[in-house]
C-alpha positions in Angstrom: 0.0 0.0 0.0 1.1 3.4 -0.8 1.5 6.4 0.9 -1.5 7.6 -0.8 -3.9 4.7 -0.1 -2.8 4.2 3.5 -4.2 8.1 3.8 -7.6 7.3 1.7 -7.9 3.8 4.2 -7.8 6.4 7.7 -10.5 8.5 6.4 -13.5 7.8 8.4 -17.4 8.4 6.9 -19.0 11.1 8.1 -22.0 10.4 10.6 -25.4 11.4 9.5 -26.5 14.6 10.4 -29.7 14.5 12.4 -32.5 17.1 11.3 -35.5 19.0 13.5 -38.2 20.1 11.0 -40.0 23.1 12.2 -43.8 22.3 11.0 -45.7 19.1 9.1 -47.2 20.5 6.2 -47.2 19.9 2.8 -43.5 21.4 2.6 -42.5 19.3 5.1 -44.1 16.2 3.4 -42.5 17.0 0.2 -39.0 17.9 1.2 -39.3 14.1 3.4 -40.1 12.7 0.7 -37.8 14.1 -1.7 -34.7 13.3 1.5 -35.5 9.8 0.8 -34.2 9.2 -2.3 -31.7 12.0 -2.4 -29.7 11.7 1.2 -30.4 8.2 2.5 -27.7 7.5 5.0 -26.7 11.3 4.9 -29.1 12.3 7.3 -31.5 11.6 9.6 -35.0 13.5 10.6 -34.7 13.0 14.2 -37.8 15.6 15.5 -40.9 17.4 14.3 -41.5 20.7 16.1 -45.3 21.0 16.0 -47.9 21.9 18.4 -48.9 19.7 21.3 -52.4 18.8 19.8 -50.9 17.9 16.3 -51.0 13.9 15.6 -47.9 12.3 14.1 -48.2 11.9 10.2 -48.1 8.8 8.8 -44.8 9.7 6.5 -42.8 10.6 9.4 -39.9 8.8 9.5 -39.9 5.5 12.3 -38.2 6.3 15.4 -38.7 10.6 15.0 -39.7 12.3 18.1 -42.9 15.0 18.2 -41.6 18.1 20.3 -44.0 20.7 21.2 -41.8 23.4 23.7 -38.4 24.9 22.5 -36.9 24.0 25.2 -37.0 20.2 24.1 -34.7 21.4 21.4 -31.6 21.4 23.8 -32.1 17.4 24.8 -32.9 16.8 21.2 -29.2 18.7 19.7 -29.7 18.9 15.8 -27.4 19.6 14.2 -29.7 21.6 11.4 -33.0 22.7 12.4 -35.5 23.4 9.0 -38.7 25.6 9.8 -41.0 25.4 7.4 -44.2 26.4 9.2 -44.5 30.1 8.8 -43.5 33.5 10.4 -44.4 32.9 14.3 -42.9 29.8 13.9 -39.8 31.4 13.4 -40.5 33.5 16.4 -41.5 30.6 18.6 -38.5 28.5 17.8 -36.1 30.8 16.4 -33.7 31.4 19.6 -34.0 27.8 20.7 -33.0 26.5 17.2 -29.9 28.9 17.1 -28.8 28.1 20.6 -29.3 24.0 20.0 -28.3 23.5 16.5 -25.2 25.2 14.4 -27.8 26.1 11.7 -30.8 27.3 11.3 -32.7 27.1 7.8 -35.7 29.7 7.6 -38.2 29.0 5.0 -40.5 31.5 6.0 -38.1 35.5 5.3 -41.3 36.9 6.2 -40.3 37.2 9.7 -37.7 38.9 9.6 -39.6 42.3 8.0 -39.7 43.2 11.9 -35.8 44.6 11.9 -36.0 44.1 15.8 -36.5 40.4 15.6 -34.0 40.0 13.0 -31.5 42.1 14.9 -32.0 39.6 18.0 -31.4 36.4 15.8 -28.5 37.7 14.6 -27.0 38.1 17.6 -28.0 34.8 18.9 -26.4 33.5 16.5 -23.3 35.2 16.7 -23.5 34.7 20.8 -24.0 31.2 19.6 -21.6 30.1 17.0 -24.3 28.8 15.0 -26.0 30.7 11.6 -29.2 31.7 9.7 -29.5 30.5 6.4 -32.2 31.8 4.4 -33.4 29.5 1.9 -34.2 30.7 -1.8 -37.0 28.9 -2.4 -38.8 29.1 -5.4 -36.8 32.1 -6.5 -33.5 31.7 -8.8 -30.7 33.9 -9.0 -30.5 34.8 -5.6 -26.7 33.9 -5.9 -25.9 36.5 -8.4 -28.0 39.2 -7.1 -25.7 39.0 -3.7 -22.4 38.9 -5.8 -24.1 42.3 -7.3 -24.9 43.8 -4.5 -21.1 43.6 -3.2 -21.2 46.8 -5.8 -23.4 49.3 -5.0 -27.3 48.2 -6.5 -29.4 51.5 -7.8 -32.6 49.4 -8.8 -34.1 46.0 -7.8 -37.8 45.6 -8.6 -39.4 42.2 -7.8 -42.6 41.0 -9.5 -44.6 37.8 -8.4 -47.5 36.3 -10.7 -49.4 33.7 -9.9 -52.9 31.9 -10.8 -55.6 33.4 -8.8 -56.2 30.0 -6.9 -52.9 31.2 -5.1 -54.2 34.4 -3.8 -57.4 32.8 -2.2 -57.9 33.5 1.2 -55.4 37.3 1.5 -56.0 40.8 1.4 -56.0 40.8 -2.5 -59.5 39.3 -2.4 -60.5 42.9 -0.8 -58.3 44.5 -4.0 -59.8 42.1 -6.9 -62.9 40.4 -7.7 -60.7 37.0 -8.2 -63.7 34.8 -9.3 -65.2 37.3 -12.1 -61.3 38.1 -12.9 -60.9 38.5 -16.6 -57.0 39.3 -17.5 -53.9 39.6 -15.1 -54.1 42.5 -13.0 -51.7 44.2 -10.9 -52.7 44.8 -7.4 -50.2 45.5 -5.1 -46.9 48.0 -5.8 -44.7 49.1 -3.1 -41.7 47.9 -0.8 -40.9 44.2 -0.3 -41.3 45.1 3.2 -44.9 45.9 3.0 -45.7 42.9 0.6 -44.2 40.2 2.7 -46.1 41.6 5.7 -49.3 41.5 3.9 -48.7 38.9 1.5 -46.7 36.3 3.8 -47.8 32.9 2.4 -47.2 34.0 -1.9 -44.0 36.6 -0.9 -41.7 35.4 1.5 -39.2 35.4 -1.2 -39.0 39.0 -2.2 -37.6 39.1 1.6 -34.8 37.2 0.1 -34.4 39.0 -2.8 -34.1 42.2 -0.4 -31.9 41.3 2.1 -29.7 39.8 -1.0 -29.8 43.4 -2.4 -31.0 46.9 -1.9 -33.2 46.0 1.4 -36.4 45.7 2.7 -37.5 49.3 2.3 -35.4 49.7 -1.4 -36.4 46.8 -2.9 -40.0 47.5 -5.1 -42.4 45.3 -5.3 -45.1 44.5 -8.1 -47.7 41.2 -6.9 -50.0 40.3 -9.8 -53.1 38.0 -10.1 -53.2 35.6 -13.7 -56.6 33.8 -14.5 -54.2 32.5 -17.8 -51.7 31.4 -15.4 -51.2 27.9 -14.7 -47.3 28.7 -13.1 -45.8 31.1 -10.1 -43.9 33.0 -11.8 -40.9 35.5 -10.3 -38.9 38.2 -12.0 -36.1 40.2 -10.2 -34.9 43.4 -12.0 -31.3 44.6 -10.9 -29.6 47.2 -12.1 -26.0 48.7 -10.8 -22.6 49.5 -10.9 -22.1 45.6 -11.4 -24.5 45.7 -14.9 -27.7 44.7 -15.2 -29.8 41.7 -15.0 -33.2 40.4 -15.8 -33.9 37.0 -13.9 -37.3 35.0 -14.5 -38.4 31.7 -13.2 -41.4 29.5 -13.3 -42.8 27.1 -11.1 -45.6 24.6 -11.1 -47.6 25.0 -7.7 -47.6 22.5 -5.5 -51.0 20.9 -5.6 -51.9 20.2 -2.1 -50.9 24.3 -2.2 -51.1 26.3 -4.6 -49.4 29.3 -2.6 -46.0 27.9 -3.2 -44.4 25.3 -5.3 -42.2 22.3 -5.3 -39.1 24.8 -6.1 -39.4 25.8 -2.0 -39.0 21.7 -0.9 -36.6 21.6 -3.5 -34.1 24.3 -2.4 -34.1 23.1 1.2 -33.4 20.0 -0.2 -30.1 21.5 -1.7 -29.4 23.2 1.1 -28.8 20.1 2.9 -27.6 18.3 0.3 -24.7 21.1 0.6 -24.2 20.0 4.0 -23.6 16.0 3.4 -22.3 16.0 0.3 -19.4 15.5 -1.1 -19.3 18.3 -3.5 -21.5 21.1 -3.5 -22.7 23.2 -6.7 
């Protein structure tokens, strides 16, 4: 044996990282299933984080535990935590997560519109040697835009257009008559800050896109309603001292909801593919 095999025969497999998922819904059930195919024997899902009165799901993984206080998360010691239950989830769980685990994946950007809140994550986290990782969900480019933004950025405007089925149930039913809706209408233009407050099931990612670029407060914002459309569309605008870029993607909704899309399951999915692989893209 050579020198160079005797060093390949000492290396030693990495142990699977154990995951808490913050929330059971349909996200949760996708990105599970998705894990199971992808990262067998790279991870494990080793807690839910749900409410007391919520029963275990048949497609939880055997042998997961249900946790219902934050406090469980210190016995349980993740070494990722992934919320995927919306904004006062983050809130609930967000501290705990950074104090127990070294990362924290946050699916729902929306929380973090209050700049107090996100102020006191950050310096958990820091306090903590842990991080907050915001994933992209079904937004592309979010890479480039950041990379731009190390430049100064003069314009960013984001634009979200989806089927009207995804804007059931929100304020833009008190804006549009959605039913009797005849061609795509705009219906909401201001800051990202604003939108992801009002709208924060259909725009958590126009967080993203703002804390990736100009902000909360610079970043504009255009939400429009489609009768035609059968995909959730996104389009992010930048312009600066970088260039200029026009990025657009499409995604099929997910169909037990339409208010996101498999693209969201999908980039957490990557995220911790980026953590147990061997080589991340």
């Amino acid at each position: 044996m050579d020198k160079n095999d005797a060093s390949v025969s000492e290396v030693r497999p990495r142990a699977p990282l154990h995951i808490c998922v913050i929330g059971s819904g349909s996200i949760a059930q996708r990105l599970v299933e998705l894990a199971g195919g992808r990262l067998a024997g790279s991870i494990v899902f080793s807690g839910f984080a749900v409410k007391a009165t919520t029963a275990a799901r048949p497609w939880w993984p055997d042998g997961v535990r249900r946790i219902a206080d934050p406090a469980e998360l210190e016995e349980l010691r993740p070494d990722i935590v992934v919320e995927v239950a919306g904004r006062e989830a983050v809130r609930q769980w967000g501290t705990a997560a950074l104090r127990s685990a070294r990362k924290l994946i946050v699916c729902s950007a929306s929380a973090f519109t209050d700049d107090a809140f996100l102020a006191k994550m950050q310096a958990t986290a820091r306090a903590a040697g842990s991080q907050i990782v915001l994933a992209h969900g079904a937004l592309g480019g979010v890479h480039a835009l950041s990379a731009a933004a190390l430049l100064p950025l003069d314009h960013v405007m984001h634009t979200i257009c989806k089927p009207v089925s995804a804007w059931k149930g929100t304020p833009a039913e008190t804006v549009l008559d959605l039913p009797g809706l005849a061609s795509a209408a705009i219906f909401f233009e201001g800051s990202a800050r604003e939108a992801a407050r009002t709208y924060p099931a259909n725009a958590n990612a126009v967080v993203v896109s703002s804390l990736a670029g100009l902000g909360l407060d610079r970043t504009l914002v255009r939400l429009i309603a489609d009768p035609q459309a059968q995909l959730n569309r996104h389009r992010v605008e930048a312009r600066g001292r970088f260039g200029s870029f026009n990025l657009e993607i499409e995604n099929q909704p997910m169909a037990s909801n339409p208010k996101t899309s498999d693209m969201t399951a999908l980039s957490l999915l990557k995220l911790l593919e980026a953590e147990a692989g061997a080589m991340i893209v």
